[in-house]
NULUMBA-295858 format. One line per field, with one value per residue (C-alpha): x, y, z; chain; residue number from 1; residue in one letter. Coordinates in steps of 0.02 Angstrom, whole numbers. Layout:
px: (X:...)
py: (Y:...)
pz: (Z:...)
cadena: (A:...)
num: (NUM:...)
residuo: (a:...)
! end
This chain:
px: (0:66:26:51:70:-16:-86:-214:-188:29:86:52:-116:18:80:-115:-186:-43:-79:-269:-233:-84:-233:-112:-173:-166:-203:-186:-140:-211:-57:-129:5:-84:-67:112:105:227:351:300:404:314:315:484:507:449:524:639:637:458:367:238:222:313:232:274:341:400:550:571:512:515:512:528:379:489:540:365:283:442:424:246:261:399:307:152:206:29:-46:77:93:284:376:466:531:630:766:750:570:590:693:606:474:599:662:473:425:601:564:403:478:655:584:377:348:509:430:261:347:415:227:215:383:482:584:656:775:754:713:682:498:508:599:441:326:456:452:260:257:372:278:140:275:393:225:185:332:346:199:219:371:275:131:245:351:317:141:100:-84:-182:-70:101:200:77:-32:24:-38:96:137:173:-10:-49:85:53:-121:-87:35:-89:-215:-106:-116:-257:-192:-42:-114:-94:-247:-278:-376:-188:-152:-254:-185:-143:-347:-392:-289:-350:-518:-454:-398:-556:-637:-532:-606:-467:-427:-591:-597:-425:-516:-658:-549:-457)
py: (0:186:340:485:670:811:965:1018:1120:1071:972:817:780:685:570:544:510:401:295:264:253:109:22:44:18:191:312:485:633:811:942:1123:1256:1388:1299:1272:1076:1040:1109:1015:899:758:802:853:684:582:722:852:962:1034:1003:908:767:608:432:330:147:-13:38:209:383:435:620:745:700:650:489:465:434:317:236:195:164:15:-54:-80:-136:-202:-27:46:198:183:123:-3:-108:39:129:276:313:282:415:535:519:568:708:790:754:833:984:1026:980:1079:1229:1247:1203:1317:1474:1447:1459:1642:1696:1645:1589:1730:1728:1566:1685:1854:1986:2123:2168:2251:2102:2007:2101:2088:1896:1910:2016:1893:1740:1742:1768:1632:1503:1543:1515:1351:1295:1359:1247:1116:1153:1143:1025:921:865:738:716:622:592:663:535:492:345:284:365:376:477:642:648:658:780:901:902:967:1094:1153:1178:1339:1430:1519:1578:1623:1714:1631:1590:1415:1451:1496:1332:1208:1055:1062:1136:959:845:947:906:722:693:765:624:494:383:370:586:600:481:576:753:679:658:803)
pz: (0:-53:32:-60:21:-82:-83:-195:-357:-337:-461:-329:-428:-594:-469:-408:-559:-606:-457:-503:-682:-624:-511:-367:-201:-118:16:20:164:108:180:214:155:250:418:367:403:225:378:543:607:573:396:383:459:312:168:235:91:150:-23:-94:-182:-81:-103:52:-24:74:25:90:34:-146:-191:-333:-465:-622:-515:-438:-619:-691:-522:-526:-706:-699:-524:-637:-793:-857:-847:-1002:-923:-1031:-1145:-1023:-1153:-1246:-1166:-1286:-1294:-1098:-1111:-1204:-1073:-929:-1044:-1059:-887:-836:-923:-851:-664:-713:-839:-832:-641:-599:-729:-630:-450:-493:-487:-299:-227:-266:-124:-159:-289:-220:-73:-125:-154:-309:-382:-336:-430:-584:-582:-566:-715:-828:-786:-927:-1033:-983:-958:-1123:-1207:-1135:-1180:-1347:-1357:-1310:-1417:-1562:-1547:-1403:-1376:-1544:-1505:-1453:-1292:-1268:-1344:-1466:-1472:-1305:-1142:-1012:-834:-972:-998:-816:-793:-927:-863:-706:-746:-899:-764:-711:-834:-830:-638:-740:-862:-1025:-1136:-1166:-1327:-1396:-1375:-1470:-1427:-1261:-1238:-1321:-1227:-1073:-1118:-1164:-1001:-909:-998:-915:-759:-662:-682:-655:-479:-424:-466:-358:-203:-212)
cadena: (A:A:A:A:A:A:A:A:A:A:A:A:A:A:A:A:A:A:A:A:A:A:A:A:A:A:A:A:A:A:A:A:A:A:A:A:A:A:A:A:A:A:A:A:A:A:A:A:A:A:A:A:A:A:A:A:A:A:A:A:A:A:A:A:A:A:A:A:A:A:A:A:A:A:A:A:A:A:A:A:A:A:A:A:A:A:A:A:A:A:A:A:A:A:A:A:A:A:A:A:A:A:A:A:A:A:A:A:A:A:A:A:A:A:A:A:A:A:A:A:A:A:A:A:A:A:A:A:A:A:A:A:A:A:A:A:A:A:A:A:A:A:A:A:A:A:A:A:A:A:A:A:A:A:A:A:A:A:A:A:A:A:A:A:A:A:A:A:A:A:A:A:A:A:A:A:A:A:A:A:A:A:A:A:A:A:A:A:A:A:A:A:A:A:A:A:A:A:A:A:A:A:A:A)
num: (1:2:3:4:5:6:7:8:9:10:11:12:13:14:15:16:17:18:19:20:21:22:23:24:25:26:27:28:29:30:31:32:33:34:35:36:37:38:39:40:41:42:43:44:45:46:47:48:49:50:51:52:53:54:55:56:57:58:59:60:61:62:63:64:65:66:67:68:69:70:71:72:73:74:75:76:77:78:79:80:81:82:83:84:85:86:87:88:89:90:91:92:93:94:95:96:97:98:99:100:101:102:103:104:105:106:107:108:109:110:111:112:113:114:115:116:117:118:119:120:121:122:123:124:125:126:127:128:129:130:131:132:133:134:135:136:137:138:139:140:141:142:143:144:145:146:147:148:149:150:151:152:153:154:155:156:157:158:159:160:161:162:163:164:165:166:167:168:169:170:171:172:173:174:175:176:177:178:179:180:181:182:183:184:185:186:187:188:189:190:191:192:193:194:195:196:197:198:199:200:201:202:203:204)
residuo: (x:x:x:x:x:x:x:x:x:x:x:x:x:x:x:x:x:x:x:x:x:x:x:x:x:x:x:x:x:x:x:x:x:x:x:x:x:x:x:x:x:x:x:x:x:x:x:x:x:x:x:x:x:x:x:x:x:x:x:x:x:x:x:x:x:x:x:x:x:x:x:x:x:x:x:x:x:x:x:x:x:x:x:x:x:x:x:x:x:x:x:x:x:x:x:x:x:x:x:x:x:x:x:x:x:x:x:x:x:x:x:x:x:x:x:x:x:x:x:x:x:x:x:x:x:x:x:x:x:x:x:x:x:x:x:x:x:x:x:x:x:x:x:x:x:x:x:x:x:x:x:x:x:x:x:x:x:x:x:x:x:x:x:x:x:x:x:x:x:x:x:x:x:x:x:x:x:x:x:x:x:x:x:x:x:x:x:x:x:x:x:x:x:x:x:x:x:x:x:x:x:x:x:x)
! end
């Protein structure tokens, strides 16, 4: 049995929809940001780095949501949520997955977490200001020349699709209009249609 430690709206809900889509057997513990509990003791116990996701495995504590989807992936091979068998499309699936964790989720964080990077206020406001911009861009890039429809990867849905679905589900907070974006607008709508985003939506 997993546990998995999330928040909602964080980028928590890929590796919870990759668990019901895997048929794992799961529980989940809802964090609350405001009451600070990502940094209580006990938490900081089972992931010291203060952040959400980590998924709570016999074999210890996995964090950092790139590995949580490969993970969760290989441990349920039957569900094809990768291309286990092929070390480069495997690959190409920890290169788009690392992108969004490294590039898009890091773009997004300047709208809120500014003073991971800065102190000064008025530096704040700057990163605020640049983040439609930069959110944009990325998913541009991905737009273009990442996402080959239907899924991520193409014909095959895998951990990317959960992924980009949660981290497209910022950006109207961020300011970037969806209807710019074609494709990513369908496979949002793609995914909605899903049973197992659907049951992790429900709990959330």
């Amino acid at each position: 049995m997993f546990k998995l430690y999330y928040v909602p709206g964080t980028c928590a809900l890929a590796s919870h929809i990759a668990l019901a889509e895997a048929g794992a057997p799961y529980t989940t513990v809802k964090l609350d940001f405001k009451a600070n509990q990502q940094n209580s003791p006990e938490y900081l116990a089972i992931n010291p780095k203060g952040r959400v996701p980590s998924l709570v495995t016999d074999r210890g504590v996995l964090t950092e949501t790139p590995a949580m989807l490969a993970f969760i992936a290989q441990s349920f091979p039957q569900a094809k949520l990768a291309p286990l068998d092929d070390a480069f499309e495997f690959a190409k699936v920890q290169a788009f997955n690392s992108y969004l964790c490294s590039t898009v989720h890091v773009a997004h964080a300047h709208k809120g977490r500014g003073y991971r990077w800065a102190t000064e206020e008025s530096t704040f406001a700057d990163m605020k200001r640049m983040v439609p911009k930069t959110m944009g861009a990325n998913f541009a890039l991905i737009e273009r020349d990442m996402l080959k429809g239907p899924w991520v990867m193409g014909q095959q849905y895998t951990v990317c699709d959960a992924y980009l679905f949660t981290l497209s589900g910022w950006l109207e907070g961020d300011s970037v209009d969806l209807a710019t974006l074609p494709k990513v607008a369908d496979h949002r709508k793609r995914m909605s249609e899903r049973p197992a985003v659907q049951k992790v939506m429900a709990e959330q």
